[in-house]
N, CA and C atoms of all chains as a GROMACS GRO file, in nm:
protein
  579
    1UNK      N    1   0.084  -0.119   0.000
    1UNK     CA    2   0.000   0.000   0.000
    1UNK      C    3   0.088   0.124   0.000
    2UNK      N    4   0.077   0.210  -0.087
    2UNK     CA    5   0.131   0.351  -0.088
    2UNK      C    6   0.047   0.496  -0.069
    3UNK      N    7   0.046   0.553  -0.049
    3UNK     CA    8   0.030   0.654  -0.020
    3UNK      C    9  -0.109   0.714  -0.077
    4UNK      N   10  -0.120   0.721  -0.201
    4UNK     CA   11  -0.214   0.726  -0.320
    4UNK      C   12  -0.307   0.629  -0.241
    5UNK      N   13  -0.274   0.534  -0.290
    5UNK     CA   14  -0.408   0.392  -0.230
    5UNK      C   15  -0.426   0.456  -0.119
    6UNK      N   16  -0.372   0.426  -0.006
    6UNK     CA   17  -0.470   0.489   0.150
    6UNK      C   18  -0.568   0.595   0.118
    7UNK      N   19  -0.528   0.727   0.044
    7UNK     CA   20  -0.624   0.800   0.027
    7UNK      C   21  -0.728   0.800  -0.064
    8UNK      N   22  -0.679   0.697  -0.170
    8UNK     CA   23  -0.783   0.614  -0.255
    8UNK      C   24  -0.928   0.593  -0.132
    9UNK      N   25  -0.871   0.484  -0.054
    9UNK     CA   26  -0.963   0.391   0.016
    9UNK      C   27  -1.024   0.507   0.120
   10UNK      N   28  -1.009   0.643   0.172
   10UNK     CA   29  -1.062   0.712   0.221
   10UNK      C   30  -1.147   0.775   0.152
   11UNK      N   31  -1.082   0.832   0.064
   11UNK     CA   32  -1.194   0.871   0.000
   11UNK      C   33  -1.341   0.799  -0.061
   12UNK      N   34  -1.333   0.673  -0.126
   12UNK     CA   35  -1.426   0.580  -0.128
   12UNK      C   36  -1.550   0.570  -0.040
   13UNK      N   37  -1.444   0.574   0.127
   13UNK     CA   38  -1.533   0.591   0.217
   13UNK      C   39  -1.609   0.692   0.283
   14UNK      N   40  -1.586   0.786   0.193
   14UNK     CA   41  -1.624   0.917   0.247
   14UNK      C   42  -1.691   1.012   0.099
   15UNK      N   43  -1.759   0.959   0.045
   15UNK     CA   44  -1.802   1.009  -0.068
   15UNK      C   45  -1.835   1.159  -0.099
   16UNK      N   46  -1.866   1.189   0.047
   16UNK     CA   47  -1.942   1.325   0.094
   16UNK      C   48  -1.814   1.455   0.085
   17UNK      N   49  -1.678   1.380   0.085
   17UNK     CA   50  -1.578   1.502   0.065
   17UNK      C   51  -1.489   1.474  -0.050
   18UNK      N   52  -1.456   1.601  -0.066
   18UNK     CA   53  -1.376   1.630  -0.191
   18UNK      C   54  -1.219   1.521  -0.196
   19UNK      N   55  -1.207   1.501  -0.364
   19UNK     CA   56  -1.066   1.412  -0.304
   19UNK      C   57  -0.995   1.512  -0.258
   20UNK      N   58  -0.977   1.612  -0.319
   20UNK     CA   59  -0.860   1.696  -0.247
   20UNK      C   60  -0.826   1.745  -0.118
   21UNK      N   61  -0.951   1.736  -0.098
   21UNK     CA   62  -0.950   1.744   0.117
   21UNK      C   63  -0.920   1.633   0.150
   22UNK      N   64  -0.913   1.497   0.117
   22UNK     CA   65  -0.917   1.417   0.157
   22UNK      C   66  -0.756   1.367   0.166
   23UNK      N   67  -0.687   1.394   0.034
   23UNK     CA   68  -0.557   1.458   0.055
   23UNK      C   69  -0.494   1.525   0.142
   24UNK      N   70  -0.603   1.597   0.141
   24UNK     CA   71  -0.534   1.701   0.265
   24UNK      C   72  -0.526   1.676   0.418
   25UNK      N   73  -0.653   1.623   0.424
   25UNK     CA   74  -0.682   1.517   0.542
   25UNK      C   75  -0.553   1.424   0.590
   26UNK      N   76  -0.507   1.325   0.481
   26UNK     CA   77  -0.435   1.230   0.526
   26UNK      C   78  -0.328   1.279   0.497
   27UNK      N   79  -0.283   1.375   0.462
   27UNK     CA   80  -0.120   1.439   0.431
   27UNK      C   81  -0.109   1.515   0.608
   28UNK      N   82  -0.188   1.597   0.614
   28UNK     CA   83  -0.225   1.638   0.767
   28UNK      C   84  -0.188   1.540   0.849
   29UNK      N   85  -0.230   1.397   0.863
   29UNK     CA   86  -0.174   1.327   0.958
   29UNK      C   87  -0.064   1.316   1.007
   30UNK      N   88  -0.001   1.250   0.891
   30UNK     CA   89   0.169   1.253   0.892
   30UNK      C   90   0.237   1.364   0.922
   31UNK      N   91   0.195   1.458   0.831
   31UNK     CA   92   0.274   1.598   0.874
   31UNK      C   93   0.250   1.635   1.033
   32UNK      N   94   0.182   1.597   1.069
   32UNK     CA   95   0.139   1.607   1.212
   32UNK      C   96   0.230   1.527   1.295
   33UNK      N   97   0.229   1.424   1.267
   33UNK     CA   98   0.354   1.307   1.290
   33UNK      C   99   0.494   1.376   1.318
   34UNK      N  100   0.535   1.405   1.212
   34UNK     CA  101   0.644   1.466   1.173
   34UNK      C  102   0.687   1.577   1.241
   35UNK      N  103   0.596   1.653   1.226
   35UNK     CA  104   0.650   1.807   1.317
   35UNK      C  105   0.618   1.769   1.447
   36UNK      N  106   0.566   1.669   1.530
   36UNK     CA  107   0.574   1.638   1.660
   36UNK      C  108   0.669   1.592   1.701
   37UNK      N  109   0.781   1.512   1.609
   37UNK     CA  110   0.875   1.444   1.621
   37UNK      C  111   0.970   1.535   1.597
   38UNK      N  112   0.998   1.645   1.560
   38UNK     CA  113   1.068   1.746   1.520
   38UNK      C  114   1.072   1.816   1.632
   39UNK      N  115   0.990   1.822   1.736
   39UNK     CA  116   1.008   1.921   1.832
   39UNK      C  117   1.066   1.837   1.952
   40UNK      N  118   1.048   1.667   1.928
   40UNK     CA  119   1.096   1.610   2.071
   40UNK      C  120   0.973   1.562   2.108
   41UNK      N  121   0.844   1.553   2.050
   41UNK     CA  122   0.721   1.486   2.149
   41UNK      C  123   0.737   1.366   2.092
   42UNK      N  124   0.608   1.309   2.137
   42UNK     CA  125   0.597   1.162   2.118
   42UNK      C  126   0.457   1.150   2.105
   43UNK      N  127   0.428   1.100   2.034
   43UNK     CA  128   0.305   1.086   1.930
   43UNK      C  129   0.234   0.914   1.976
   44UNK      N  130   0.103   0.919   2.070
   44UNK     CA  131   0.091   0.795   2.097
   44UNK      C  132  -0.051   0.739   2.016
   45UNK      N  133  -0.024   0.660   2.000
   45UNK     CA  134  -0.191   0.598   1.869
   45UNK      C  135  -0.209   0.463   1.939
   46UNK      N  136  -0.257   0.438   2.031
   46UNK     CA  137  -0.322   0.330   2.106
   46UNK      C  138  -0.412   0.223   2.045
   47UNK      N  139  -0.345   0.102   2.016
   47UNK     CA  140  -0.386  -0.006   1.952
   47UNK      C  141  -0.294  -0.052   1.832
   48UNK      N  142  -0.248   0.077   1.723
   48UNK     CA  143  -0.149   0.116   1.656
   48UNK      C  144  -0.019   0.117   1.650
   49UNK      N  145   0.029   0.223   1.774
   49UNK     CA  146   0.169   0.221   1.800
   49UNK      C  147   0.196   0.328   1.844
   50UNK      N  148   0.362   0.393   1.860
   50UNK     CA  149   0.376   0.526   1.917
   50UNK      C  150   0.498   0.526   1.819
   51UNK      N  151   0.475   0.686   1.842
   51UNK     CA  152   0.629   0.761   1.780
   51UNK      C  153   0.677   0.791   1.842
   52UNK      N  154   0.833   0.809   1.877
   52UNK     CA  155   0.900   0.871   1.962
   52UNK      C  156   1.050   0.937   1.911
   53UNK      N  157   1.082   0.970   1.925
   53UNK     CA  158   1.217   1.060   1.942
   53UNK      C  159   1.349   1.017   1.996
   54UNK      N  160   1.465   0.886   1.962
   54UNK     CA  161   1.573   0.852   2.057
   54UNK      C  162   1.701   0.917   2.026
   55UNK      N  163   1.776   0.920   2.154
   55UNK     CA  164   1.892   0.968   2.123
   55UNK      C  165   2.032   0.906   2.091
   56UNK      N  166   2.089   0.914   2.002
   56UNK     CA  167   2.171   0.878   2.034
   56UNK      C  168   2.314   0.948   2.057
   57UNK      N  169   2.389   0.891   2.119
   57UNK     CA  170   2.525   0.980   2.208
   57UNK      C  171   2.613   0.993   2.077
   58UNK      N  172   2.692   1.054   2.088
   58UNK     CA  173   2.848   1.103   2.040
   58UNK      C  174   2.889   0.986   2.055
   59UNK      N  175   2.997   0.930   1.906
   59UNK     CA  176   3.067   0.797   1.926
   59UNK      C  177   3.158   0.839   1.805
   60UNK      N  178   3.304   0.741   1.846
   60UNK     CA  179   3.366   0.762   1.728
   60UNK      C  180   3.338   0.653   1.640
   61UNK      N  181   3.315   0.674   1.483
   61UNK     CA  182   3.296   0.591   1.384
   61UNK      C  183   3.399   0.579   1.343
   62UNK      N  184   3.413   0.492   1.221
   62UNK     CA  185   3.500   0.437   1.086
   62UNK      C  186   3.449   0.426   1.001
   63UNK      N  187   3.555   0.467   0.927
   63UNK     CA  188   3.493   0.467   0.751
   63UNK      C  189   3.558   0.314   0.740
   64UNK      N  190   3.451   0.231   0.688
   64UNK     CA  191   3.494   0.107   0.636
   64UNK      C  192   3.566   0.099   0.543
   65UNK      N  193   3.606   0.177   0.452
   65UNK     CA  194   3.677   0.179   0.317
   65UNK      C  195   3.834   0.186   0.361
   66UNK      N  196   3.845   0.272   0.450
   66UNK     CA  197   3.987   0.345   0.450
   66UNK      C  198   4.032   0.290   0.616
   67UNK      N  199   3.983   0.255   0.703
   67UNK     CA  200   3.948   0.226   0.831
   67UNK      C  201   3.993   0.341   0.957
   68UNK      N  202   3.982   0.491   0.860
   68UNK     CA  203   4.010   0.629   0.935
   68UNK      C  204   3.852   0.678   1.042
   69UNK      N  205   3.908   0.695   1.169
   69UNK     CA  206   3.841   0.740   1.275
   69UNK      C  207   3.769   0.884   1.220
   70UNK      N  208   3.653   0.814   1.284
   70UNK     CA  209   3.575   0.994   1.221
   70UNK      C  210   3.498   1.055   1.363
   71UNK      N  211   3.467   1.113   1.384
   71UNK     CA  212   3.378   1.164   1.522
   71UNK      C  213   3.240   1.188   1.456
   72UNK      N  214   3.159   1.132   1.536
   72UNK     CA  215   3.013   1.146   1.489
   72UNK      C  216   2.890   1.176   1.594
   73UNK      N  217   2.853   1.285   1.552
   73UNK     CA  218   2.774   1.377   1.667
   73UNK      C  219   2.668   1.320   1.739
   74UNK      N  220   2.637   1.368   1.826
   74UNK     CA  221   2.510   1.317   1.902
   74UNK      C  222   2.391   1.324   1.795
   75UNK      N  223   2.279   1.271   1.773
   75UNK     CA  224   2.205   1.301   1.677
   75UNK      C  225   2.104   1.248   1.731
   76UNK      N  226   1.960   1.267   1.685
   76UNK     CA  227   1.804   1.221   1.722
   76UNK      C  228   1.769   1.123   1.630
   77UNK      N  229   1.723   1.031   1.677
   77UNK     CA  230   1.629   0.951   1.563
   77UNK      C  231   1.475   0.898   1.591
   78UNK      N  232   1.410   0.870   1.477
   78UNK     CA  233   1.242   0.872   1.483
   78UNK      C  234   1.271   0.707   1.519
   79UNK      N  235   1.158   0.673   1.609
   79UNK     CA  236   1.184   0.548   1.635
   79UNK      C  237   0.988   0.528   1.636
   80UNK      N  238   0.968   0.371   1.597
   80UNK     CA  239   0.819   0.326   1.616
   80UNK      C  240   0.807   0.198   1.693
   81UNK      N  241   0.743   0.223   1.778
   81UNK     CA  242   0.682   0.105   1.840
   81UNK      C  243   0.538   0.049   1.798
   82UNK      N  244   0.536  -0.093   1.769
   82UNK     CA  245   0.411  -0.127   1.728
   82UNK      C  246   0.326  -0.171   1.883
   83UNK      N  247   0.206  -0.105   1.873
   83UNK     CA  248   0.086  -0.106   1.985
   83UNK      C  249   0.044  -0.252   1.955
   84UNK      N  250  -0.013  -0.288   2.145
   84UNK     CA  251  -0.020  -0.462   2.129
   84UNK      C  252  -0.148  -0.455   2.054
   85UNK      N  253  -0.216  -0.409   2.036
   85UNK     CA  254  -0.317  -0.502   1.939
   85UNK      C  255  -0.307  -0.520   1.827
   86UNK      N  256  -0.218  -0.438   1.736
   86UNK     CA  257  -0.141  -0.440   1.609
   86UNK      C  258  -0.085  -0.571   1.615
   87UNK      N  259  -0.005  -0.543   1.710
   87UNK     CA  260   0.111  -0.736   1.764
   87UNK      C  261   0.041  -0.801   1.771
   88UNK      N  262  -0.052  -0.790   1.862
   88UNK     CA  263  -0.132  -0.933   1.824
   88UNK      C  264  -0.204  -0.956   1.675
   89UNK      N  265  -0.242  -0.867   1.635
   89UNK     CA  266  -0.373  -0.887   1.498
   89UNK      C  267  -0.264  -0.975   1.393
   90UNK      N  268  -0.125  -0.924   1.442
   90UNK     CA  269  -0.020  -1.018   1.323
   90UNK      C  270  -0.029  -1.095   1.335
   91UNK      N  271   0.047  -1.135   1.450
   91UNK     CA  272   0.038  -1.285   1.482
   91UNK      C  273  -0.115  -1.373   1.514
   92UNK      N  274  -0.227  -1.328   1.476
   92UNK     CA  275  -0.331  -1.387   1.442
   92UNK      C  276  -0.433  -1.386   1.560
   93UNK      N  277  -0.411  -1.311   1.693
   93UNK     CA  278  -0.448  -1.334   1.777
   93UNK      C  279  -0.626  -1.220   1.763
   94UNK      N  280   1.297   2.256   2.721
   94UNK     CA  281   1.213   2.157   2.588
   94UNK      C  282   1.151   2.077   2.689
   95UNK      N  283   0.996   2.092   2.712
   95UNK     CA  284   0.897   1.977   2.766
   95UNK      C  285   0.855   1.866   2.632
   96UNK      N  286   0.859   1.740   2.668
   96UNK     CA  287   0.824   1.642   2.563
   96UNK      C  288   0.683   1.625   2.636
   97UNK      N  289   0.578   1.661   2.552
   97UNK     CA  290   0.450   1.621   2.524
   97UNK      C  291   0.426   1.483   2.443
   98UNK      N  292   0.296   1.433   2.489
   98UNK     CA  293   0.225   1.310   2.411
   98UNK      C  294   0.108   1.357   2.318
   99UNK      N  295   0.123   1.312   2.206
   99UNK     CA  296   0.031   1.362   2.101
   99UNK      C  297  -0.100   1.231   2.098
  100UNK      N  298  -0.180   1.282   2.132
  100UNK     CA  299  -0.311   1.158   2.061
  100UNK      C  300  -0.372   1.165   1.963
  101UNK      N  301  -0.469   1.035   1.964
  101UNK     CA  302  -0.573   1.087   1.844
  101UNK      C  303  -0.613   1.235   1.856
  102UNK      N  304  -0.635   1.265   1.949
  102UNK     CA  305  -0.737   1.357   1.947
  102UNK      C  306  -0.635   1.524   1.889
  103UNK      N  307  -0.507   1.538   1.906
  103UNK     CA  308  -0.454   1.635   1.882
  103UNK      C  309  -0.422   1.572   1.705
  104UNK      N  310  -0.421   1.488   1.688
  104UNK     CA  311  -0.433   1.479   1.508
  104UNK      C  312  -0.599   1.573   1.457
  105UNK      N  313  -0.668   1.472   1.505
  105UNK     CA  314  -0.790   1.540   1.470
  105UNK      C  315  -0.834   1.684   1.476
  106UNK      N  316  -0.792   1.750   1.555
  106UNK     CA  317  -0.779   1.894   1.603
  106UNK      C  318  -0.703   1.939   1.469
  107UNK      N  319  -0.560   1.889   1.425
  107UNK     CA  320  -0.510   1.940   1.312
  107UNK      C  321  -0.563   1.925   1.217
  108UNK      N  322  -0.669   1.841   1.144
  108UNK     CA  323  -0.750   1.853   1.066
  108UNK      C  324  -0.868   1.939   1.074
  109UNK      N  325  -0.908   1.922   1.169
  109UNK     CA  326  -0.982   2.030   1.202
  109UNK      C  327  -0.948   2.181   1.168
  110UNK      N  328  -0.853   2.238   1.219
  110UNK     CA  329  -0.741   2.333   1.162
  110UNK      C  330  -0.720   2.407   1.044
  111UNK      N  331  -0.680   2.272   0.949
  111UNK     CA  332  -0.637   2.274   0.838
  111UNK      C  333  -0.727   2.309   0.731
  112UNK      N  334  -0.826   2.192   0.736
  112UNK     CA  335  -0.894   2.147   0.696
  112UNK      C  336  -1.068   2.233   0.667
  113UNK      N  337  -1.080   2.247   0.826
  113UNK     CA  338  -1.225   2.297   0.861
  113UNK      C  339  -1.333   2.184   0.870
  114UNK      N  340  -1.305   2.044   0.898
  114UNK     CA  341  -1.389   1.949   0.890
  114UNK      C  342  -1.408   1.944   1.047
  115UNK      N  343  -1.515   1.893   1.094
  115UNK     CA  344  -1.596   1.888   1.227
  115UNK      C  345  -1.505   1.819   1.322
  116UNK      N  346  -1.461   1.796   1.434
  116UNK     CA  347  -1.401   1.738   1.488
  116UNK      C  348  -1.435   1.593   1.507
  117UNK      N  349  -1.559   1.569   1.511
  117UNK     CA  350  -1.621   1.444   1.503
  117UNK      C  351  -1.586   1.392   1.352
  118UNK      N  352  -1.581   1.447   1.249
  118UNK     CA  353  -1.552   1.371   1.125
  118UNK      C  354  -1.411   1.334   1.106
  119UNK      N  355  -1.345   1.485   1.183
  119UNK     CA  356  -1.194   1.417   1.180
  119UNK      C  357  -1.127   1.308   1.218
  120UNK      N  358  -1.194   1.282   1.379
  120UNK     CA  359  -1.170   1.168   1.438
  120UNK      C  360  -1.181   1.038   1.363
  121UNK      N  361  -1.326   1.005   1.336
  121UNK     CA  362  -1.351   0.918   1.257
  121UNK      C  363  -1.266   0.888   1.164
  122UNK      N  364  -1.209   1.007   1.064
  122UNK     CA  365  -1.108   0.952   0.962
  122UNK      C  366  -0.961   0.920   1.034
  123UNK      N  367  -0.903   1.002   1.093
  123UNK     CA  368  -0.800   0.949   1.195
  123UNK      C  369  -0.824   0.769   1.168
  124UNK      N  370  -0.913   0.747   1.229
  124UNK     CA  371  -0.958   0.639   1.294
  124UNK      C  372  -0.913   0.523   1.179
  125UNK      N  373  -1.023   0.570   1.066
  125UNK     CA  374  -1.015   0.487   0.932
  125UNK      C  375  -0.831   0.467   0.873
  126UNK      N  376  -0.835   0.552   0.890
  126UNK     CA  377  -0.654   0.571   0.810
  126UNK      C  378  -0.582   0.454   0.890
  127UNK      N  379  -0.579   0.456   1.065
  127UNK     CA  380  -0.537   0.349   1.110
  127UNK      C  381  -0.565   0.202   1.093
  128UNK      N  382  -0.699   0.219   1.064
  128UNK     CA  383  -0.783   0.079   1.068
  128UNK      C  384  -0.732   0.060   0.890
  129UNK      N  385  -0.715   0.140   0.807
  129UNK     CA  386  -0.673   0.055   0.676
  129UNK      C  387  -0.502   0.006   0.703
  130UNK      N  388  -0.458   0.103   0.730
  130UNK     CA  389  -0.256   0.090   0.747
  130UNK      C  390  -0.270  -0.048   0.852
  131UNK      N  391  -0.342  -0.064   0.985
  131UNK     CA  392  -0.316  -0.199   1.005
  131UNK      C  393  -0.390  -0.309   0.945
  132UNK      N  394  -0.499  -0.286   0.817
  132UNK     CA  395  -0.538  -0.438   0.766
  132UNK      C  396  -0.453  -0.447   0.684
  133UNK      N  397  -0.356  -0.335   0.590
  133UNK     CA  398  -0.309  -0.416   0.484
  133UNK      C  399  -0.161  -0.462   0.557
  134UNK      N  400  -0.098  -0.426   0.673
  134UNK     CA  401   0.021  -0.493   0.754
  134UNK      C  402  -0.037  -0.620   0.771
  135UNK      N  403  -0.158  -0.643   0.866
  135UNK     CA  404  -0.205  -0.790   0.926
  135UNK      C  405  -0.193  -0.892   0.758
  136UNK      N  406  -0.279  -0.833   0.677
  136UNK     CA  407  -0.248  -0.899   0.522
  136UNK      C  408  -0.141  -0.894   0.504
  137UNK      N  409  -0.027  -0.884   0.521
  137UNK     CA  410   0.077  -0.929   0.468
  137UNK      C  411   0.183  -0.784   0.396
  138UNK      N  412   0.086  -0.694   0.353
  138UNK     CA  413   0.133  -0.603   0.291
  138UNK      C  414   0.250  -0.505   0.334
  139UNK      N  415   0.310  -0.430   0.259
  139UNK     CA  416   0.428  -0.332   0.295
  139UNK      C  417   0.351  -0.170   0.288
  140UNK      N  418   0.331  -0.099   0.402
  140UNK     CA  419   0.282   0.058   0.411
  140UNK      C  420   0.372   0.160   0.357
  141UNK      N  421   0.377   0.196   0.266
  141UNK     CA  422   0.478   0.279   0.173
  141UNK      C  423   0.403   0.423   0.180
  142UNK      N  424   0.499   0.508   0.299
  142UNK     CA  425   0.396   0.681   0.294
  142UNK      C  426   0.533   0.744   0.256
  143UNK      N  427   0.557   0.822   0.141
  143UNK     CA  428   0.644   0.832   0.054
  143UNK      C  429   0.620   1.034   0.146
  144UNK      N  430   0.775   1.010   0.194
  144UNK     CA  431   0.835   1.171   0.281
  144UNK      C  432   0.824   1.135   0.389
  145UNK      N  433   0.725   0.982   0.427
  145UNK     CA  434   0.690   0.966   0.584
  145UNK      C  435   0.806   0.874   0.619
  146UNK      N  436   0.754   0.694   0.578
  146UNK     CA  437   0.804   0.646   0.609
  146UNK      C  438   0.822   0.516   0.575
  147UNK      N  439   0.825   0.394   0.537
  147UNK     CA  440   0.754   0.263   0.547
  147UNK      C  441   0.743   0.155   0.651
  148UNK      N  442   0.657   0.086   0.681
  148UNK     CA  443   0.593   0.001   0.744
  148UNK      C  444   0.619  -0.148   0.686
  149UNK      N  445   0.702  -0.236   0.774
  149UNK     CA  446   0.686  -0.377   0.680
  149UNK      C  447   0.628  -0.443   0.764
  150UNK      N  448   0.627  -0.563   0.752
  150UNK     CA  449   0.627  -0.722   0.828
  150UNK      C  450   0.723  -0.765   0.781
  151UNK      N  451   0.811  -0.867   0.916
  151UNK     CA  452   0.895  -0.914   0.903
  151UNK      C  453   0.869  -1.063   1.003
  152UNK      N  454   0.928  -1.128   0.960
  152UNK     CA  455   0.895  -1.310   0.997
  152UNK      C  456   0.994  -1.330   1.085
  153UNK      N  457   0.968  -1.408   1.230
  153UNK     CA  458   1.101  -1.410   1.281
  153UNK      C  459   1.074  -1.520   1.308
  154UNK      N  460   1.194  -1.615   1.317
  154UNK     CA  461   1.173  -1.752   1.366
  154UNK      C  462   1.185  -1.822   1.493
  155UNK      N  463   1.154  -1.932   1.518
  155UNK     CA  464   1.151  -1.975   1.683
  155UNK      C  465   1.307  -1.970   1.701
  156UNK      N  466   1.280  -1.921   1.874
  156UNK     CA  467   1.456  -1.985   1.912
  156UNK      C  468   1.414  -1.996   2.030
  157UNK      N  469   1.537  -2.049   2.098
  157UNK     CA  470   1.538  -2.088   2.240
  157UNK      C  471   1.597  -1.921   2.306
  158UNK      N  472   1.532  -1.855   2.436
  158UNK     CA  473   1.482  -1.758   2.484
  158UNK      C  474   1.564  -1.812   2.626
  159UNK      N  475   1.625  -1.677   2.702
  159UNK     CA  476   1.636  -1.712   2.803
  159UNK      C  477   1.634  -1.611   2.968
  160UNK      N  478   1.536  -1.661   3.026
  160UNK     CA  479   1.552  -1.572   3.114
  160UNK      C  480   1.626  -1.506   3.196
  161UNK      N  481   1.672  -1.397   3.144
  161UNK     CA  482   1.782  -1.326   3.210
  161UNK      C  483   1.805  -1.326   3.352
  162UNK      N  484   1.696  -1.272   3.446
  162UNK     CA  485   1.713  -1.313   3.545
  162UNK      C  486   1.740  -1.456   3.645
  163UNK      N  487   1.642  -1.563   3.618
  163UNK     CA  488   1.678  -1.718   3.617
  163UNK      C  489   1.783  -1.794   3.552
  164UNK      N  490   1.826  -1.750   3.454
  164UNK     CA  491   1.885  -1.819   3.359
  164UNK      C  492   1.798  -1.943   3.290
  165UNK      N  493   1.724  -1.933   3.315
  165UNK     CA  494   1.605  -2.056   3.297
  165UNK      C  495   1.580  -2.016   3.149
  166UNK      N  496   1.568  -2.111   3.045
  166UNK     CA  497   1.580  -2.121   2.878
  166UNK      C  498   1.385  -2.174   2.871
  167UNK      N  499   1.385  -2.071   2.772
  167UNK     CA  500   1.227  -2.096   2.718
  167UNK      C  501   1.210  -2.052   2.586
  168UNK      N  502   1.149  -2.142   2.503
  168UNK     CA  503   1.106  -2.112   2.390
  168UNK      C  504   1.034  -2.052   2.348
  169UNK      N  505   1.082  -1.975   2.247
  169UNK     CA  506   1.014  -1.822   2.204
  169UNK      C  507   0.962  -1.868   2.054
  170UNK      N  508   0.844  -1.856   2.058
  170UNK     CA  509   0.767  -1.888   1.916
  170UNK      C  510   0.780  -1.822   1.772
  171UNK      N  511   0.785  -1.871   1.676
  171UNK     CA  512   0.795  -1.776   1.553
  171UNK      C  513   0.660  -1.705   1.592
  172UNK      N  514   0.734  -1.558   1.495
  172UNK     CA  515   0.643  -1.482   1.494
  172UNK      C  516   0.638  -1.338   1.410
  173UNK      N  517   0.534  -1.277   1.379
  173UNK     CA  518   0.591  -1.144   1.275
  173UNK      C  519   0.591  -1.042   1.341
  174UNK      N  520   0.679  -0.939   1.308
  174UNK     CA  521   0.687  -0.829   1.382
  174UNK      C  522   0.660  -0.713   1.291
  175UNK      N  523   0.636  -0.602   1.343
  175UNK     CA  524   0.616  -0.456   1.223
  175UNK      C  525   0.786  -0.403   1.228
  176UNK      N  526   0.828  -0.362   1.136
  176UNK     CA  527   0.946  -0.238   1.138
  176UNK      C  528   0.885  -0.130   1.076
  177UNK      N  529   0.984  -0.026   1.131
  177UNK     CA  530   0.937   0.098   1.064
  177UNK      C  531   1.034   0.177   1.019
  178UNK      N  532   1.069   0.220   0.899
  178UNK     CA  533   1.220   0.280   0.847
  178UNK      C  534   1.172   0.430   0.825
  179UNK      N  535   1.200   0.483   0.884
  179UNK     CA  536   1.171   0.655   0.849
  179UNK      C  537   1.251   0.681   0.723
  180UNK      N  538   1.190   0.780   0.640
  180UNK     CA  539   1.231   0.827   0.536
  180UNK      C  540   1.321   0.922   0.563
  181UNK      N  541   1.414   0.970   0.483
  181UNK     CA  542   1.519   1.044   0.481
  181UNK      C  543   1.484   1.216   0.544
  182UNK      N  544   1.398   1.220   0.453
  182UNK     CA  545   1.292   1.363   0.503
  182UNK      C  546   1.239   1.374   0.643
  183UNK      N  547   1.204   1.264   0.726
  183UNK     CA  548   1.166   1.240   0.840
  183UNK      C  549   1.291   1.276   0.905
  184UNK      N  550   1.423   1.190   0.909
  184UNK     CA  551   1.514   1.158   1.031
  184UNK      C  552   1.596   1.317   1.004
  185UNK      N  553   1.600   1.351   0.884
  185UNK     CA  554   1.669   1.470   0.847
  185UNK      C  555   1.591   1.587   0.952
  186UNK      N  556   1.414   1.615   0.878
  186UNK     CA  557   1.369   1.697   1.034
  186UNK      C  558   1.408   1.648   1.158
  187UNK      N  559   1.363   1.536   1.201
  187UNK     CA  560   1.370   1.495   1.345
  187UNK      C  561   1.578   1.524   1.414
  188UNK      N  562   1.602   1.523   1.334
  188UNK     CA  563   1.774   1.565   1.348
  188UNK      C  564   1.806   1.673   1.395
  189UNK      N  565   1.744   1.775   1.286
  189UNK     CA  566   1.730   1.928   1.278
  189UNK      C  567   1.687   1.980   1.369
  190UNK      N  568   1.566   1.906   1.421
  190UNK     CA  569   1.461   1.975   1.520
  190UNK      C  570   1.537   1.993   1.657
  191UNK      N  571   1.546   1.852   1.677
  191UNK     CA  572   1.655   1.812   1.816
  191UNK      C  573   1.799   1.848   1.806
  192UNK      N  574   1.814   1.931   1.730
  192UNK     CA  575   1.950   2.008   1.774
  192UNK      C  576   1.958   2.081   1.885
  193UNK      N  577   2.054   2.066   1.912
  193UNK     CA  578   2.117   2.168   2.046
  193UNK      C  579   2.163   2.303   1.996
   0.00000   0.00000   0.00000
């Protein structure tokens, strides 16, 4: 499923609004996503999953090619946890 | 920097926002968007939100498990798990944002 399709299948279900709101609708989500994660929150969707924000520390790397020490900054990363009823619905439960 | 929790309900509000749709309709779609992204994962499928992120399933197989604290060994069942790979556009903001 990509992007297009999801809002395909919304819209379908929602006959009563325009596709282009509906676009707008589900582009809104994510972007919502996104700039929450941009500021450091954490985005929780119960049943679904959560977004969160991890850190990671200052470490020295290597370039595998050349095997020269590089310093590599503290930096943030988007991390997802899948919500248990998601976990379960996979595994069939 | 206070870290806040975002819910449904502050998505819906942003549609609301944006949008101008009722808060009650927003929710509802909130709602739907989740309920399709987890049937086509449970089916088997790959969630491809192109600037967001993708969503797979991934198969993991049985192994022998052991309790860290006991040391006591128990078998851990195959099973599928979700990953989630943020897109370049994602980790690039989320980088940016959380700068010092």
């Amino acid at each position: 499923m990509i992007r297009s399709e999801l809002i395909q299948q919304i819209a379908d279900e929602n006959p009563h609004l325009y596709q282009r709101d509906v676009e707008k609708i589900v582009n809104t989500i994510f972007e919502e996503i996104t700039n929450a994660m941009a500021r450091g929150d954490r985005v929780e969707l119960r049943g679904f999953g959560a977004f969160s924000v991890k850190k990671r520390d200052a470490r020295i790397g290597r370039n595998p090619r050349t095997g020269e020490s590089v310093h590599v900054e503290e930096k943030h990363v988007p991390f997802f946890k899948t919500g248990k009823l998601l976990r379960d619905r996979l595994n069939g439960k | 920097m206070s870290e806040k929790t975002l819910t449904r309900m502050d998505l819906s509000e942003a549609i609301f926002r944006e949008v101008g749709l009722s808060r009650n309709d927003s929710a509802q779609i909130v709602e739907s968007v989740l309920t399709r992204m987890s049937d086509a994962l449970v089916a088997g499928e790959q969630v491809k939100i192109s600037s967001f992120g993708t969503f797979s399933v991934r198969d993991k197989a049985a192994r022998i498990g052991r309790n860290p604290k006991t040391g006591e060994e128990v078998p851990i069942n195959p099973r599928r798990v979700l990953t989630f790979r943020p897109s370049h556009l994602m980790k690039d903001r989320v980088a940016d944002g959380n700068k010092r």
